[in-house]
N, C-alpha and C positions, 0 to 999 in steps of 0.2 A: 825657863825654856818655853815654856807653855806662851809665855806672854808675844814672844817672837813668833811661835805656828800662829797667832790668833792674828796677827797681823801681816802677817803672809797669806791669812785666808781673806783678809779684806783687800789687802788690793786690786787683784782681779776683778773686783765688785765694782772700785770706787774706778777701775778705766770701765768696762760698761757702761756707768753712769755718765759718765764727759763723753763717750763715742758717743750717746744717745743724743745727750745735749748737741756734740757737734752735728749729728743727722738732724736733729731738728730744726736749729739754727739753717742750715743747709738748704732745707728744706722749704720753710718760710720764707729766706734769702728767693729764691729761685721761683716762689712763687709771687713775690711783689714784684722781679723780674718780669716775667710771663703777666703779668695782668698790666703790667705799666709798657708793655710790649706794642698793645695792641687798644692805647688810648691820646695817641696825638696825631688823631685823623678827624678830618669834619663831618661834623653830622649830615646823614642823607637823609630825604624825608620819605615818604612811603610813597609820594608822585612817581619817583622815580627807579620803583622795583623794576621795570622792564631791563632801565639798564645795569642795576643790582645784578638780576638773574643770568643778563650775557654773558656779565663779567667773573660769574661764580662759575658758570657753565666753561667760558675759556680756562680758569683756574681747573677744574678740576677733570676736564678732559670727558674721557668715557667714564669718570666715575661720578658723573651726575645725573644727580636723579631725574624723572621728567619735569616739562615745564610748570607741570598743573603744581607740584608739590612744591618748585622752586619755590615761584609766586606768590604760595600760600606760606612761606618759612617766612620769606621778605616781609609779607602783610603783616605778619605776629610781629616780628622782629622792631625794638626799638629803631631811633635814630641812628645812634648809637652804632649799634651792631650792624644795621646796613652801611654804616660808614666804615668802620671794622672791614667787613666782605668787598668794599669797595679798593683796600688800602693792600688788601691779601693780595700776593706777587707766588704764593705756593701751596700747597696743601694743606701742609700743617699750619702756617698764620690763618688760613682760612677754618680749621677745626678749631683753632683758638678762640672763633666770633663770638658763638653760641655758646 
């Protein structure tokens, strides 16, 4: 009888263990998603942060920040990423850039 409680106490264990696995898988999933999301757009080069910065400014409405700081995000900012910011149509594709 004993042998049967001892394996009643593990399974509870061994689903934990596969939920976990499934959240992680899940997880991982969802992040090669989200990063392959926001990579088959053309590179912009840093000539053209002026029109980077309109175009973040129309995306984001009143919640962007002044020009001085725009400017200076674009200037850091890879190719890459200011293509990224170019290719953003919403909010969140645009917090995805950075």
């Amino acid at each position: 009888m004993k042998k049967n409680t001892y394996a009643v106490r593990q399974a509870p264990y061994e689903k934990k263990t596969h939920s976990a696995h499934f959240f992680t898988c899940l997880l991982f999933a969802s992040g090669i998603l989200l990063t392959s999301a926001c990579t088959d757009h053309p590179a912009v080069s840093v000539d053209q942060c002026n029109q980077v910065v309109a175009h973040a400014k129309q995306v984001l409405g009143s919640m962007a920040p002044d020009n001085a700081t725009l400017v200076s995000q674009c200037q850091a900012a890879t190719d890459s990423e200011r293509g990224c910011v170019m290719a953003a149509t919403k909010k969140g594709q645009l917090a995805q850039c950075m």
